[in-house]
C-alpha positions in Angstrom: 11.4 -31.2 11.3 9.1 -31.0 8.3 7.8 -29.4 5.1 4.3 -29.7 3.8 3.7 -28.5 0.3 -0.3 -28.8 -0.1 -3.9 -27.2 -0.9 -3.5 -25.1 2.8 0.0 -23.7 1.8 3.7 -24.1 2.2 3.9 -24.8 6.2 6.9 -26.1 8.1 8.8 -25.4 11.3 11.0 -22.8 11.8 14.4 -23.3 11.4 17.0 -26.0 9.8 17.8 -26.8 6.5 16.3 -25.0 3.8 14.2 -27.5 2.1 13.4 -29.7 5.1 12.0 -26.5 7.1 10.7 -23.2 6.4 13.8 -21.5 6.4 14.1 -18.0 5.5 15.8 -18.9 2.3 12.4 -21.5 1.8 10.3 -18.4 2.4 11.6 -16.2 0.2 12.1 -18.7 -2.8 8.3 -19.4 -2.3 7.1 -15.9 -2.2 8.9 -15.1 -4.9 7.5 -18.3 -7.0 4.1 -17.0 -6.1 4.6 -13.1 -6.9 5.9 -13.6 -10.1 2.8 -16.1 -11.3 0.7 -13.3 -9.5 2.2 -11.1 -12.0 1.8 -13.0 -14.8 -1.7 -13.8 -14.4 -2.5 -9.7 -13.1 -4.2 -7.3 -15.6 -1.0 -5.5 -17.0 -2.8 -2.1 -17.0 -2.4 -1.6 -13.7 1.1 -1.9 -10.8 0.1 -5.5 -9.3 -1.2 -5.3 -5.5 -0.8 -8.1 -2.6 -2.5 -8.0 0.4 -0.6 -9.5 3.2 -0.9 -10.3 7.3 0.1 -12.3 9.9 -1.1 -14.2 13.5 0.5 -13.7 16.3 3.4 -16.6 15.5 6.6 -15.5 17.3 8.4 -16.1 13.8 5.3 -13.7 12.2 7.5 -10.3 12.4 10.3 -12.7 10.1 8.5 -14.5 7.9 6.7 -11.1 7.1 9.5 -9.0 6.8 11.0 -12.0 4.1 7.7 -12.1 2.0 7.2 -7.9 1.7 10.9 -7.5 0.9 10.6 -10.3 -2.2 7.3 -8.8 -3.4 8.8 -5.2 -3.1 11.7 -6.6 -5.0 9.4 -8.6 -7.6 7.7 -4.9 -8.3 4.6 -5.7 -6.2 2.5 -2.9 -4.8 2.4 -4.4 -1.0 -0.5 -3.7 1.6 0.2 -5.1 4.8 -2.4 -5.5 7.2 0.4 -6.9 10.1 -1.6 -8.5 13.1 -4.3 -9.9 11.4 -6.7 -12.8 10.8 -7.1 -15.2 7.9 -10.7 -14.1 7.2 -9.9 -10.5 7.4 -7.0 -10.8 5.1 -9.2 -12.7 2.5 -12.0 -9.9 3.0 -9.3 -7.3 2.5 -7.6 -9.0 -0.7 -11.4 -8.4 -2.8 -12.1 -5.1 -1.1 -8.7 -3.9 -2.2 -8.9 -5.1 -5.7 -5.3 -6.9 -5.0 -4.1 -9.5 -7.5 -3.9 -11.9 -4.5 -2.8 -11.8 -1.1 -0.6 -13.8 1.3 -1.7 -14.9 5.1 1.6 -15.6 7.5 0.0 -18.5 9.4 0.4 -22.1 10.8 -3.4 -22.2 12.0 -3.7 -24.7 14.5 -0.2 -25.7 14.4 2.3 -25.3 17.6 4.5 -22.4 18.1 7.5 -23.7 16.0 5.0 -23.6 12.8 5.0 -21.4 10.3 3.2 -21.0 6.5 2.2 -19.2 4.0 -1.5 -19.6 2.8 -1.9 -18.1 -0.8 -4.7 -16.5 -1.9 -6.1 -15.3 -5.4 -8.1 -12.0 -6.3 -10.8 -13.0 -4.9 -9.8 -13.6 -1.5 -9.5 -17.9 -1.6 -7.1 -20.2 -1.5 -5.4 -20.6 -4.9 -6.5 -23.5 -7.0 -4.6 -27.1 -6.9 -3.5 -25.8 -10.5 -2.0 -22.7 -10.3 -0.8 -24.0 -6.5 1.4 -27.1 -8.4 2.7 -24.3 -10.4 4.0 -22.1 -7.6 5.8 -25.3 -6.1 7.5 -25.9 -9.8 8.6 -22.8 -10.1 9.9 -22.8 -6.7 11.9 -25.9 -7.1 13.2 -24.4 -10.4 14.2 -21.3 -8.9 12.8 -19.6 -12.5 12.0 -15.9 -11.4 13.2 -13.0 -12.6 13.7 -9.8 -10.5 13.2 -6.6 -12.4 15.9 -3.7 -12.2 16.1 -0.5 -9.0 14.0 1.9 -11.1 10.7 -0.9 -10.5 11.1 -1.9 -7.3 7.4 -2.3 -5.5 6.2 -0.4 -2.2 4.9 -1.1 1.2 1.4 0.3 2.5 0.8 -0.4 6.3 -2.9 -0.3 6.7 -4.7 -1.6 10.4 -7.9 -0.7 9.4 -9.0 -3.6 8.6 -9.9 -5.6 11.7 -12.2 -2.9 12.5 -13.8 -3.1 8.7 -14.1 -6.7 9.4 -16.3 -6.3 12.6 -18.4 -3.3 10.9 -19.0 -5.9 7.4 -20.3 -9.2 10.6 -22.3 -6.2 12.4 -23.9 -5.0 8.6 -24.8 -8.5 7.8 -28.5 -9.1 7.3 -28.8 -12.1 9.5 -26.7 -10.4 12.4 -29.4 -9.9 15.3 -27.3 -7.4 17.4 -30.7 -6.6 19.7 -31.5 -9.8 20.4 -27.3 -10.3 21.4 -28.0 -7.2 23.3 -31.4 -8.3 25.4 -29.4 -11.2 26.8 -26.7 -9.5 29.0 -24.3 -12.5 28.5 -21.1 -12.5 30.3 -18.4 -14.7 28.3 -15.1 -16.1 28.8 -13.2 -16.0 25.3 -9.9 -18.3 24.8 -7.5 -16.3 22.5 -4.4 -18.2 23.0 -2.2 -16.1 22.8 -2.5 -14.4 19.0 -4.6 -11.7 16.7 -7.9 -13.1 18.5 -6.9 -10.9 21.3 -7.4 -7.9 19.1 -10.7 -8.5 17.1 -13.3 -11.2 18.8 -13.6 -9.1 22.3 -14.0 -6.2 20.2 -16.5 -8.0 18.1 -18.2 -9.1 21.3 -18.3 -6.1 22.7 -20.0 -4.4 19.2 -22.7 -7.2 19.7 -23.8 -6.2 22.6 -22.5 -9.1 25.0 -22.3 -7.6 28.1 -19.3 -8.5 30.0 -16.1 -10.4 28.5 -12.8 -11.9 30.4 -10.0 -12.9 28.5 -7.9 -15.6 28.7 -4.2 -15.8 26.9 -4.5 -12.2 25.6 -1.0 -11.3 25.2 -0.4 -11.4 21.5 3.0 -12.6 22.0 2.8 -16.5 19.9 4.1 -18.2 23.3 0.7 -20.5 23.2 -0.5 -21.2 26.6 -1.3 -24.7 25.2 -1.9 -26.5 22.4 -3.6 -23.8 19.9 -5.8 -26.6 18.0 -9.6 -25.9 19.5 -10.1 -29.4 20.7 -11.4 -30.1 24.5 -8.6 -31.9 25.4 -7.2 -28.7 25.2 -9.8 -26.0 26.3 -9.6 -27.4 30.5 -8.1 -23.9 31.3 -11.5 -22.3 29.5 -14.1 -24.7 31.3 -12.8 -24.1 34.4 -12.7 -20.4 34.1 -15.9 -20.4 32.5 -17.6 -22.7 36.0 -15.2 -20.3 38.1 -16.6 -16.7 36.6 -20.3 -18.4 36.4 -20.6 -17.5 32.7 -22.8 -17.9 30.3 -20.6 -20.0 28.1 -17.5 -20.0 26.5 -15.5 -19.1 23.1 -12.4 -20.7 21.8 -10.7 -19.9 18.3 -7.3 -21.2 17.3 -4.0 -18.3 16.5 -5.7 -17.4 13.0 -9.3 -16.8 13.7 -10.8 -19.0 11.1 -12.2 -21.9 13.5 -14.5 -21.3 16.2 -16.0 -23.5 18.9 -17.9 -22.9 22.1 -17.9 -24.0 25.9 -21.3 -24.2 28.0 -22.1 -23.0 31.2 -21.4 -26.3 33.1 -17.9 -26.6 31.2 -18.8 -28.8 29.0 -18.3 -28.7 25.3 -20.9 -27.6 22.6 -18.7 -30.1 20.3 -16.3 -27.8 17.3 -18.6 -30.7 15.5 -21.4 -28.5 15.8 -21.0 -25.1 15.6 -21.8 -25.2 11.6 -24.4 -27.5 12.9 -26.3 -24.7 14.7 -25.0 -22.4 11.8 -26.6 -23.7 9.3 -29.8 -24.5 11.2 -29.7 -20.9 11.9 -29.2 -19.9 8.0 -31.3 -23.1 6.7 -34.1 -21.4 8.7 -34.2 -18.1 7.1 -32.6 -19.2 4.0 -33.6 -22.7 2.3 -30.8 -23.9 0.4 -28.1 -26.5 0.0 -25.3 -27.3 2.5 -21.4 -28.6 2.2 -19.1 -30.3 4.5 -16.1 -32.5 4.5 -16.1 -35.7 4.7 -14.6 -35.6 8.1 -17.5 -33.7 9.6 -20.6 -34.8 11.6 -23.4 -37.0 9.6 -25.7 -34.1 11.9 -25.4 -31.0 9.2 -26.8 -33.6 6.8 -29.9 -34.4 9.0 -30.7 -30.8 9.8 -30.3 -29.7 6.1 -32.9 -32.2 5.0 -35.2 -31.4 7.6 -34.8 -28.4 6.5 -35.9 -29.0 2.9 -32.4 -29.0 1.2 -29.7 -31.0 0.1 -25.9 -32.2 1.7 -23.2 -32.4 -0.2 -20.0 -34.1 1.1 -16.7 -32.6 -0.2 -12.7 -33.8 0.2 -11.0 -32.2 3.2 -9.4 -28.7 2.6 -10.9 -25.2 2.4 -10.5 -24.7 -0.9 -12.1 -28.3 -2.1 -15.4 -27.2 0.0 -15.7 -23.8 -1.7 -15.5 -25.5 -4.6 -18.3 -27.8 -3.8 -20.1 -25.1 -2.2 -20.2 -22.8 -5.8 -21.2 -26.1 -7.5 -24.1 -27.2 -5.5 -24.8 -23.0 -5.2 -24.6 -23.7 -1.0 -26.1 -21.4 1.5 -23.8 -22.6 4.3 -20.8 -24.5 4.6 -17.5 -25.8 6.2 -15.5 -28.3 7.9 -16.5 -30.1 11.5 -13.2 -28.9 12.9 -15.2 -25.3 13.7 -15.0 -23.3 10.0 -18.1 -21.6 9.3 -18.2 -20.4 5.7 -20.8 -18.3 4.2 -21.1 -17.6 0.4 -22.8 -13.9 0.5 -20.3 -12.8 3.1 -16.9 -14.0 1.6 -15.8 -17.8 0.2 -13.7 -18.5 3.1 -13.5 -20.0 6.7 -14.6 -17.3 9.2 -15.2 -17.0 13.3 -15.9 -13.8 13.6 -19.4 -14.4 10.8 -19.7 -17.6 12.8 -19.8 -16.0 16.4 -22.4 -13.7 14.7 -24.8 -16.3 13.7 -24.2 -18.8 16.3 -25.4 -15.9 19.0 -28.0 -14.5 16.7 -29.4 -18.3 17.0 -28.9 -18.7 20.3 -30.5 -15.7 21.5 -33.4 -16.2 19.9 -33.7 -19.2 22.5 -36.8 -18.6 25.2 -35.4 -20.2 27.9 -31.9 -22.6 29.1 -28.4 -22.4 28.6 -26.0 -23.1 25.7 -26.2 -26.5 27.1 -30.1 -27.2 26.6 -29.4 -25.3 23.4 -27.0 -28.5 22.5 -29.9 -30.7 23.0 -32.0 -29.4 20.1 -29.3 -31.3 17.9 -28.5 -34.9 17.8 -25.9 -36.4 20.1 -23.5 -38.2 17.8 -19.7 -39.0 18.7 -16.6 -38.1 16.8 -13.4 -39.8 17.9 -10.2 -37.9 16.2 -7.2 -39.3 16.3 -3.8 -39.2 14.5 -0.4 -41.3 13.8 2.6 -39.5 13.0 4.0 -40.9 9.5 7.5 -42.3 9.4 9.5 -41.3 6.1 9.0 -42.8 3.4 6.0 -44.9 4.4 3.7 -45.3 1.1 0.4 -44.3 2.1 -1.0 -45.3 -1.0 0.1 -48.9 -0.5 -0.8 -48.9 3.0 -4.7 -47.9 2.2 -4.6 -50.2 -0.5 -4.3 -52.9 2.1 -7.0 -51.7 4.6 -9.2 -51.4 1.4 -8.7 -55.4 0.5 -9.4 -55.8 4.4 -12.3 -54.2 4.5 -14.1 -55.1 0.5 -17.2 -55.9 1.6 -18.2 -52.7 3.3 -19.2 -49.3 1.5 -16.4 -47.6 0.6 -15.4 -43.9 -0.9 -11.9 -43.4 -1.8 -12.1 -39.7 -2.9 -10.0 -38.3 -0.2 -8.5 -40.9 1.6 -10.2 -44.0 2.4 -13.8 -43.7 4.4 -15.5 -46.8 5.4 -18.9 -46.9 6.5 -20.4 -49.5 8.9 -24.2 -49.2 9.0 -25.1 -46.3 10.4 -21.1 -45.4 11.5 -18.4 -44.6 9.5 -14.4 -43.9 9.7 -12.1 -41.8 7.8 -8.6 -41.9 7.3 -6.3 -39.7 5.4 -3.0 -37.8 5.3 -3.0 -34.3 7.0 -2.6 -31.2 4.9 -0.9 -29.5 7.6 0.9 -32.1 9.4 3.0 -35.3 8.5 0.3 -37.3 9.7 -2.4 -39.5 9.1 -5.7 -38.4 10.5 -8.1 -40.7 11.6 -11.9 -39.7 12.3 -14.8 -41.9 13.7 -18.1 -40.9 14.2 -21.2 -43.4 16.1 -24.1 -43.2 18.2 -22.1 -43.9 21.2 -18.7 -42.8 22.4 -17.2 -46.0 23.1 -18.2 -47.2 19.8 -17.0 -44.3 17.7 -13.0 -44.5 20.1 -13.6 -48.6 19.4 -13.9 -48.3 15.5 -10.6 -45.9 15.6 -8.6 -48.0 17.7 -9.0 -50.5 15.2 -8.2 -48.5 12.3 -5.6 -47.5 14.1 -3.9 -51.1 14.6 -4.9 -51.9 11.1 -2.5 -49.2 10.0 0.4 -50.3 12.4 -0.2 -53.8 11.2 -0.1 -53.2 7.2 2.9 -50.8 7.5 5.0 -53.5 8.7 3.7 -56.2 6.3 
């Protein structure tokens, strides 16, 4: 079905032909392009460690068995976390002093997804640089496999969830008494992968007193769509209004984004949980703040009002860390629910972020999550997507909606963004998925769904000119 080379990793369905898919031959050739630049980069006075783990995927158990076997062949020093999350495996890679580490992950992607997110020694996502460089070497197939007598080894270590929760409990801004005071009951989503073993454990370490699971078999056979959006959380809100809880807590299969459910069902909005983050950390810490492009114009109000600056980055994890070291950020992430924060590790994390966001809202007199809602502003974010069809030029096509719209603002630093007074849309190609994303945000619902409808025929109508 597909194969997407990008800033988030190599990521494609399982299955196929090698080259169109992530086959097992795809896998290996790309672990193997990775490794050997590992090694080549790796301080030689010392056997070269990778950190590796997986989500709960059914084609995890594979695809890891594939990517230890080349690194052990490649004379890598493996540590393999198995069942784990992105954030702990990026925590782990640092703490371990690895050369870099490999997460076995398709996110938010459906069950037939696989990928391979590549990290450096320092526990992010490899630069654009040295990431263009593992796809070359891939496609030239230029590695070379050193004899019997240097083969690598495997370490199996599941410590590391529970070092994760100890590092979110040990952080200074972690108000586990106030968690405590509240005797919350909570209904936590964790469809169906490694959230099952770590954020009702986390819960549970923060004092929340009672928490019902839904989807906890870690068996990758998604009870629904695994993206965190509410079209997809009904099963949550219901069972949040039928176990009269407190509120709710959704992440998707790898951990990293994190959104929340009120006690009438409703949503908080993914939007704006780094919205009451940041608040949160803006009102202990003054400081700057970073989001995509894509994300809320509400983290910019809140950070002003809060004395500091916003800085809008290109989508992708790894161009928002970036932004984030440059501007020297106290909080950052992307709308879609990824809380990052510098002084715990560079890197997408809802484990940090269920911390804070409860440390916040227990520190709320009186009302719900959903009067908690209502200390933030109540814009409208209408996502939307159109699957591409091969060998449709992109750059063409937003080259013609450009021209069509000349005389508004326009930013064409990832994708095409158009503002409209106070509004604005943004369209660009997916890093995940062969398609085109299109965002809208507005005062008003209908106005926000209006402007991306008519981006949306815009697009249909210049593709066929």
């Amino acid at each position: 079905m597909a194969l997407i080379k990008s800033i988030s990793g190599i990521r494609g369905t399982i299955g196929g032909k090698p080259g169109e898919n992530l086959t097992p031959i795809d896998v290996v050739k790309f672990a193997a392009a990775y490794g050997s630049l590992i090694i080549e980069n790796a301080d030689k006075s010392a056997p070269v460690k990778i950190v590796i783990g997986r989500d709960g995927r059914i084609s995890g158990e594979l695809v890891s068995g594939l990517v230890v076997s080349t690194l052990v062949g490649l004379g890598i020093q493996v540590v393999d976390l198995g069942l784990s999350t992105t954030p702990t495996v990026e925590l782990a890679t640092k703490a371990e002093g690895a050369a870099g580490g490999i997460i076995i992950t398709a996110s938010h992607n459906p069950r037939e997804w696989n990928a391979l997110k590549l990290l450096n020694s320092e526990g992010e996502f490899i630069s654009g640089e040295l990431g263009a460089q593992v796809l070359e070497r891939a496609a030239n197939e230029s590695m070379t496999f050193p004899s019997v007598e240097k083969l690598g080894s495997v370490t199996r270590d599941d410590s590391w969830m529970q070092k994760h929760i100890d590092l979110v409990l040990d952080y200074p801004l972690t108000n586990k008494k106030a968690i405590e005071k509240k005797e919350w009951k909570v209904v936590v989503d964790c469809i169906n992968s490694t959230g099952a073993l770590i954020v009702p454990q986390l819960l549970s370490a923060l004092g929340v007193s009672e928490v019902i699971i839904l989807n906890g078999e870690v068996n990758g056979k998604f009870a629904h769509n695994p993206e965190p959006l509410p079209e997809h959380l009904t099963q949550l809100s219901n069972e949040v209004l039928k176990q009269n809880a407190h509120f709710g807590i959704a992440v998707d299969p790898d951990v990293d984004r994190l959104c929340f459910v009120c006690e009438d069902g409703s949503m908080f909005g993914e939007e704006y949980t780094l919205v009451a983050v940041a608040d949160y950390i803006l009102s202990k810490n003054a400081g700057n703040t970073v989001s995509n492009m894509s994300s809320t114009k509400a983290l910019k109000e809140i950070t002003l009002k809060r004395g500091g600056q916003y800085f809008p980055s290109a989508v992708g994890e790894v161009n928002v860390v970036q932004k984030m070291k440059d501007e020297q950020a106290v909080i950052g992430g992307e709308g879609n629910g990824g809380i990052i924060v510098p002084d715990f590790h560079y890197g997408r994390d809802a484990l940090i972020g269920i911390a804070l966001f409860l440390s916040h809202f227990a520190a709320q007199k009186k009302g719900g999550l959903k009067s908690f809602r209502s200390n933030y502003p109540d814009y409208f974010i209408s996502k939307n997507k159109i699957e591409l069809e091969r060998g449709l030029d992109v750059a063409q096509l937003f080259e013609k909606i450009k021209k069509k719209y000349k005389n508004n603002p326009i930013n064409t630093e990832d994708g095409l963004k158009i503002e409209f007074d106070t509004d604005w849309v943004h369209l660009r190609t997916s890093n995940t998925e062969p398609i085109i994303r299109i965002y809208a945000e507005s005062n008003f619902e209908t106005t926000a769904n209006n402007i991306a409808r008519k981006l949306m025929e815009d697009i249909r109508e210049c593709s066929t000119q």
